[in-house]
C-alpha positions in Angstrom: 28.0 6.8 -15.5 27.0 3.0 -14.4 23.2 3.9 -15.2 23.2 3.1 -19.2 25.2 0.1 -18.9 22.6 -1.1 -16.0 19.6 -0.3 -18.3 21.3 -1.8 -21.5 21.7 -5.0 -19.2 17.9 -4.5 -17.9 16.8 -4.4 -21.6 18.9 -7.8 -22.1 17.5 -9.7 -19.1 13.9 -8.5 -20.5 14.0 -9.5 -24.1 15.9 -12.8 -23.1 13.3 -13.6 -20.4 10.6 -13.2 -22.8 11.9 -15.2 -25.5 12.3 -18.1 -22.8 8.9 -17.7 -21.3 7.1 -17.3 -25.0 8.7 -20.3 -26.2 7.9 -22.6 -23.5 4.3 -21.4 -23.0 3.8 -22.0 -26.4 5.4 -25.5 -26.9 3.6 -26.6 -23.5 0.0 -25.2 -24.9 0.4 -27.5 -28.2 1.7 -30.4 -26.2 -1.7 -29.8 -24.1 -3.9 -29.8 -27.1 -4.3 -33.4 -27.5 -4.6 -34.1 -23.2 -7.8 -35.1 -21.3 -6.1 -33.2 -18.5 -6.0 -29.9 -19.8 -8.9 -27.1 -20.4 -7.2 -26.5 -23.9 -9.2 -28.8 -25.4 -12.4 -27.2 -24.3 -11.6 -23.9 -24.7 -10.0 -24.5 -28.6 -13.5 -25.7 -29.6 -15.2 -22.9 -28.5 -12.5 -21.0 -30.2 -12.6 -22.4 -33.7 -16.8 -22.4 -33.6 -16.1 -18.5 -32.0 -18.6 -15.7 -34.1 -18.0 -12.0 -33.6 -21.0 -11.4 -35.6 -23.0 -13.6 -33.1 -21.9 -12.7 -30.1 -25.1 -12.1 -28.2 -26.1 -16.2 -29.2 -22.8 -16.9 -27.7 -23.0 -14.9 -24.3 -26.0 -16.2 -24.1 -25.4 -19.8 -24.2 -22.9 -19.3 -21.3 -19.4 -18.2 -22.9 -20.2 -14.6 -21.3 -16.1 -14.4 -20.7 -15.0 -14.3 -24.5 -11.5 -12.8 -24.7 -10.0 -16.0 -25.1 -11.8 -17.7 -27.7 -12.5 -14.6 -29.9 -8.4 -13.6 -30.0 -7.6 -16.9 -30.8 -10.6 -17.2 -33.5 -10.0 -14.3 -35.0 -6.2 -15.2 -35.3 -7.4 -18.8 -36.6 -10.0 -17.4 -38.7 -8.3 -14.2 -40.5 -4.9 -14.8 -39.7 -5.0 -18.1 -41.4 -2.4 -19.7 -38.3 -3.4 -23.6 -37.2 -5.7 -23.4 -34.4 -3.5 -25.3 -31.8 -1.0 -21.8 -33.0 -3.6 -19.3 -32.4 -4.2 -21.1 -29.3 -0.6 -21.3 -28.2 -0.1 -17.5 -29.6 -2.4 -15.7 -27.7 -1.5 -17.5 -24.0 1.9 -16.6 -24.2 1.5 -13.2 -25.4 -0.6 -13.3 -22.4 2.1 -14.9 -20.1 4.5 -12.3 -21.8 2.5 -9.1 -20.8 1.9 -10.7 -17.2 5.9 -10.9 -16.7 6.6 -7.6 -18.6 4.1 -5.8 -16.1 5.8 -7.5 -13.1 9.6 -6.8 -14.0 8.5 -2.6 -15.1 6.6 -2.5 -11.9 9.6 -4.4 -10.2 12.1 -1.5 -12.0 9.7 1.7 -10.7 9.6 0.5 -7.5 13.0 -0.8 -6.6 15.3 1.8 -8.7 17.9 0.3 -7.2 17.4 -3.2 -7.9 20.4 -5.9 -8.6 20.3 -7.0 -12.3 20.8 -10.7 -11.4 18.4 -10.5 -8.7 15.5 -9.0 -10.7 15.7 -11.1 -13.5 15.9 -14.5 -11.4 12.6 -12.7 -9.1 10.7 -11.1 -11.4 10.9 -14.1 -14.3 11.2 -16.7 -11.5 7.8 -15.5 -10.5 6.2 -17.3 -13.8 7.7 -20.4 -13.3 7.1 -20.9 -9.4 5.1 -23.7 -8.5 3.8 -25.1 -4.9 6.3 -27.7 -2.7 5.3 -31.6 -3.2 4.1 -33.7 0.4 3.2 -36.7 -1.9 2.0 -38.2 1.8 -0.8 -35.5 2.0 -1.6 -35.0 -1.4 -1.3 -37.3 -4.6 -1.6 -34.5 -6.7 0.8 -32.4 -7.2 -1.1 -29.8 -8.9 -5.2 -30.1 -7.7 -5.7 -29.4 -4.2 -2.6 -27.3 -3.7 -3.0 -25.2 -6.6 0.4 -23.3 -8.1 1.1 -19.1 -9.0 1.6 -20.8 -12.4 -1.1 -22.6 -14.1 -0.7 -23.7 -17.7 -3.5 -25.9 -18.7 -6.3 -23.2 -18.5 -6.4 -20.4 -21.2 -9.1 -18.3 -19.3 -6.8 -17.8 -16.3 -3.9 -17.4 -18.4 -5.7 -14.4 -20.2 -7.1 -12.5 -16.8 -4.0 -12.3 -14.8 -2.4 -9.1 -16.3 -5.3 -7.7 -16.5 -5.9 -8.3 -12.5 -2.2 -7.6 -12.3 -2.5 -3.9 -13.7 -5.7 -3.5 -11.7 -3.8 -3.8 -8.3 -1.3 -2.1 -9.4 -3.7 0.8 -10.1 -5.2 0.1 -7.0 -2.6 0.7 -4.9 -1.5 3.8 -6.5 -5.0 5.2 -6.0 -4.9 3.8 -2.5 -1.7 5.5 -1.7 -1.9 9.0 -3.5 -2.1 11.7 -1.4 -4.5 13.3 -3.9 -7.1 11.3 -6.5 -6.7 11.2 -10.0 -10.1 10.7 -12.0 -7.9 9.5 -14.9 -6.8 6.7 -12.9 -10.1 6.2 -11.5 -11.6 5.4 -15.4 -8.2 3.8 -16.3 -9.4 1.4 -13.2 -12.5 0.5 -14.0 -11.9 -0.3 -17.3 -9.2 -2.3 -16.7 -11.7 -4.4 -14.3 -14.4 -4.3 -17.3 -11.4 -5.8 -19.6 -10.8 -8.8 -16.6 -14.5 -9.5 -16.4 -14.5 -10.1 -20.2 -11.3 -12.4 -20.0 -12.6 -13.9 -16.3 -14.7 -13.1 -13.5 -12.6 -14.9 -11.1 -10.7 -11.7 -10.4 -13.3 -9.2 -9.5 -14.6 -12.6 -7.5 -12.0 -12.0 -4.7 -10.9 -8.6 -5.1 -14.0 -7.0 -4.8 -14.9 -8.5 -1.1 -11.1 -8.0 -0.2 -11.3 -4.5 -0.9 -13.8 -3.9 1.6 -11.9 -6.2 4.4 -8.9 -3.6 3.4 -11.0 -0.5 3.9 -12.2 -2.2 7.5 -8.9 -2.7 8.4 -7.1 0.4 7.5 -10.2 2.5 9.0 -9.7 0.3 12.7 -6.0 1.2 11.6 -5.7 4.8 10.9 -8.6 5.4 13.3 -9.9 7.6 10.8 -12.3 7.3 7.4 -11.3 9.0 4.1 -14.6 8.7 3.0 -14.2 10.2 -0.3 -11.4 7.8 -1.6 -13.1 5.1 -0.8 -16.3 6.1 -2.5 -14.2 7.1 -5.5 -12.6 3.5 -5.2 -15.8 1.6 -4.9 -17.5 3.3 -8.2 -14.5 2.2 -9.9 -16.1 -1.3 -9.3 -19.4 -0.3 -10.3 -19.2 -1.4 -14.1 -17.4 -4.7 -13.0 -20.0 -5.6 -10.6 -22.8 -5.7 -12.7 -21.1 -7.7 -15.8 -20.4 -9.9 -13.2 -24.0 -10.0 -11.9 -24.9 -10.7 -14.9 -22.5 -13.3 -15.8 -23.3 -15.4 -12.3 -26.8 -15.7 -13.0 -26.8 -16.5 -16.5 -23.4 -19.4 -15.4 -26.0 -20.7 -12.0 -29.3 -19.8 -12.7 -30.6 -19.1 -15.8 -30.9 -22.8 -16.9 -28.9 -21.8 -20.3 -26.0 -24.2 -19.0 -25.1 -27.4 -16.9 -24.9 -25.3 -13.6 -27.9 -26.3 -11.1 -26.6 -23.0 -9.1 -24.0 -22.1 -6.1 -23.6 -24.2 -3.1 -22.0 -23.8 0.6 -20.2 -26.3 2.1 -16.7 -26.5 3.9 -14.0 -28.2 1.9 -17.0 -30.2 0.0 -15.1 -29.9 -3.2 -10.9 -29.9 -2.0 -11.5 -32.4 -0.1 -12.0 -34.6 -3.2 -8.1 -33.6 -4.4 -6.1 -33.0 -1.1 -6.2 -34.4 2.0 -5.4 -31.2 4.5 -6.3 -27.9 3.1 -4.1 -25.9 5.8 -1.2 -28.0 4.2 -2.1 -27.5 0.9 -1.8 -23.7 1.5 1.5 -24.2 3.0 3.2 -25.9 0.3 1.8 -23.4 -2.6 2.1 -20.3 -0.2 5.7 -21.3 1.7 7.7 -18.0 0.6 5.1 -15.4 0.7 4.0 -16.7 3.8 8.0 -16.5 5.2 8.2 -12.9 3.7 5.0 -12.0 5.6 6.2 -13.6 8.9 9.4 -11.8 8.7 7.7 -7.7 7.7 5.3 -8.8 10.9 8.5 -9.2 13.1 10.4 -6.2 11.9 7.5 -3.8 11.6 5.0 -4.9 14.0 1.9 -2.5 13.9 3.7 -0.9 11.3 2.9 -3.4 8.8 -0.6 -2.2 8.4 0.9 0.8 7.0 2.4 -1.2 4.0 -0.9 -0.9 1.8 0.5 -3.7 -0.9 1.4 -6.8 2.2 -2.2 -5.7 3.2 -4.4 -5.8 0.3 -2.4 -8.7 -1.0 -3.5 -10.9 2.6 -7.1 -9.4 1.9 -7.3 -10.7 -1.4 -6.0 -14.1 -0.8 -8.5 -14.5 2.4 -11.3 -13.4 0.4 -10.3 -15.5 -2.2 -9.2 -18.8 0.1 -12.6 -18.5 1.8 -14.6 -18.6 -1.6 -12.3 -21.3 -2.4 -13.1 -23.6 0.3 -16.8 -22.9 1.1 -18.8 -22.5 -2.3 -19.3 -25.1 -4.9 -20.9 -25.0 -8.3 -24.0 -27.6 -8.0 -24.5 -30.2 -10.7 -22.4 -32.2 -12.7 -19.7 -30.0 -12.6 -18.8 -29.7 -9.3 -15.6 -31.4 -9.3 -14.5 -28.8 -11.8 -13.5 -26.9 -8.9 -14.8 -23.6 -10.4 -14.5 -21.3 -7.0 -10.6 -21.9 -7.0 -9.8 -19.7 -9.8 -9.9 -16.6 -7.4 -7.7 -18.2 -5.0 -5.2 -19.4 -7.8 -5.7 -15.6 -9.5 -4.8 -13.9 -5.5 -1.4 -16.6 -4.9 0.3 -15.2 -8.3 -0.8 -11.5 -6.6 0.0 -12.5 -3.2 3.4 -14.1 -4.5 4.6 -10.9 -6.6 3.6 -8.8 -3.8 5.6 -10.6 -1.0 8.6 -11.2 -3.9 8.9 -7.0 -4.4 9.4 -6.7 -0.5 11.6 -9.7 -0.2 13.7 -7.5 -2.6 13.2 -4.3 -0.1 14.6 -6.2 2.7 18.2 -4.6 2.6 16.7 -1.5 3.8 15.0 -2.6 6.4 17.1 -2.9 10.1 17.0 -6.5 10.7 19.1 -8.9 12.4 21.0 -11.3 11.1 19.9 -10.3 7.5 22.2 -12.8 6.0 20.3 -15.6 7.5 17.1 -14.2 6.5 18.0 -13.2 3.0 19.7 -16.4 2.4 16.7 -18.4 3.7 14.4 -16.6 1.7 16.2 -17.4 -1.4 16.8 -21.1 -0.9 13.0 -21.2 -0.2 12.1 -19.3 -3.7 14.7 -21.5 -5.2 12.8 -24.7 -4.1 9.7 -23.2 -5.9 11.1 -22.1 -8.7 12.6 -25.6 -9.0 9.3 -27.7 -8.2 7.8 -25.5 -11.1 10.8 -26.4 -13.6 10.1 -29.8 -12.5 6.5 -30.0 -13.6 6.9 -28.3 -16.4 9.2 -30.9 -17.3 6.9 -33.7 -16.3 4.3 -31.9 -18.4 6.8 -32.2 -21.5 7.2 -35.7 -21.2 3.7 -36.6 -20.8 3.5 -37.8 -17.1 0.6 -36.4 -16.1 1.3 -34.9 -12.2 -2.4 -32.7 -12.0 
């Protein structure tokens, strides 16, 4: 009899949550649009000069990830809405569908869930951002890097596309039997990220296969089919991003001079111990991981999300850290994107099993529970906090 009334209230939460996250994505794009510190004003130029009917001239002269810049064109263009509106628009429709994605897959997973609690997770989880140690790093955003950035459009459009993607993968991962229908539905949600960003496919693909290496020394066996269902999902992916690395590094259409490999060459210019930085962006996942080690042991190689989600942000950390873009841009920091793509994964992976801790046997749950959520808390008020600062023009990046 309860069951309505909880889904009326679920309905609530959503459309309320929503509202709040469109409006201040919005506001905090058009306060951007005007700053030397944000990728807006980049991106809204290629936007407003955007041609559909000349796409291949514009692939080819290095925008070969487009989704951006032709939703908000065409929006600018046809839709007759300012530009800095169509660029405001589009990323939080984006942010929107990214937070809509979570809290349904939050809902199917956790039946069960408390209101309260999935409303301040699941929406919390867009306004996260990393813990502060001004004494290691001046910045509070490069260096440490946040689940949550809102000065570039680019990652802004990918990440519910790379969200639905591991959601997919880890149904297809944990299905007893394949479905082909997923399968497609897979690969051309990976085409769809490629065309938003290749920063995605950039760390998932490589963590895939540290997953499969893993749960083969694991299981002690080799589903050999799955995986090679898996891996032609890829397929498509792959080669637009081939293609899109060597016309970005190598063809000499852009300022690239190609892909260098160096520890720490390029953090090192915005934080002063990496190991920290990942600390203060990664605190609570990295708690939630600590504690499923201690209560399941061995067992949590069984938990296929946890996994995947530790591949993907190793894959991602070690691209991060060891390649740099050659040239003039190099300080751009262009190999991070993957990393900052795999802490949102990472964090709404480790946030769903935070939530899954009641039925787990642990002792003194209270403790844990209750330290988990003072943790998240600090996060979620660090990000307030700079979105704030961004508001009043105090420039923390």
């Amino acid at each position: 009899m309860n069951l309505p009334y909880k889904n009326s209230n679920c309905i609530v939460f959503q459309i309320l949550l929503s509202q709040l996250l469109f409006l201040i994505t919005f506001f905090l794009i058009v306060s951007q649009l005007n700053a030397n510190y944000s990728d807006f004003v980049y991106h809204s130029k290629l936007a407003a000069d955007f041609s559909v009917r000349n796409l291949k001239q514009e692939i080819m002269s290095g925008n070969t990830y487009f989704m951006w810049s032709m939703l908000v064109s065409v929006l600018y263009h046809f839709g007759k809405v300012s530009l800095p509106g169509a660029c405001a628009v589009v990323t939080a429709l984006a942010n929107v569908l990214t937070m809509n994605v979570v809290l349904e897959y939050m809902k199917k997973r956790i039946p069960n869930i408390d209101n309260c609690m999935w409303a301040l997770i699941g929406g919390g989880l867009m306004f996260v951002g990393p813990l502060f140690f001004p004494w290691i790093n001046s910045y509070y955003y490069y260096g440490t890097w946040s689940p949550n950035v809102w000065h570039n459009p680019t990652n802004n459009m990918v990440r519910p596309f790379g969200l639905i993607a591991i959601i997919l993968i880890l149904d297809i991962i944990d299905a007893e039997e394949k479905s082909i229908c997923k399968h497609i539905l897979l690969s051309i949600v990976l085409g769809l990220s490629m065309i938003a960003k290749p920063s995605f496919v950039q760390g998932i693909a490589p963590a895939m296969a540290l997953y499969v290496i893993i749960n083969i020394i694991y299981t002690k066996k080799i589903n050999l089919k799955k995986w090679i269902f898996l891996a032609a999902s890829f397929i498509p992916a792959i080669f637009i991003m081939l293609f899109q690395m060597w016309l970005t590094f190598y063809s000499g259409q852009t300022k690239s001079e190609g892909i260098g490999i160096s520890y720490l060459r390029v953090l090192k210019y915005y934080v002063g111990n990496a190991w920290v930085a990942l600390l203060a962006c990664m605190a609570f996942p990295l708690f939630v991981i600590i504690v499923m080690a201690v209560v399941k042991g061995k067992k949590i190689f069984a938990n296929s999300g946890l996994i995947l989600a530790v591949c993907y942000l190793v894959s991602s950390w070690g691209e991060m850290v060891f390649l740099y873009e050659k040239g003039e841009r190099e300080r751009d920091s262009n190999f991070a994107w993957g990393y900052i793509l795999a802490v949102f994964i990472v964090w709404f992976i480790c946030a769903m099993e935070f939530m899954k801790l009641d039925d787990q046997k642990i002792r003194y749950m209270n403790i844990v529970k209750g330290a988990g959520y003072v943790l998240f808390s600090i996060h979620l008020l660090m990000g307030v906090w700079f979105i704030i600062n961004i508001f009043q023009h105090r420039v923390l990046f």
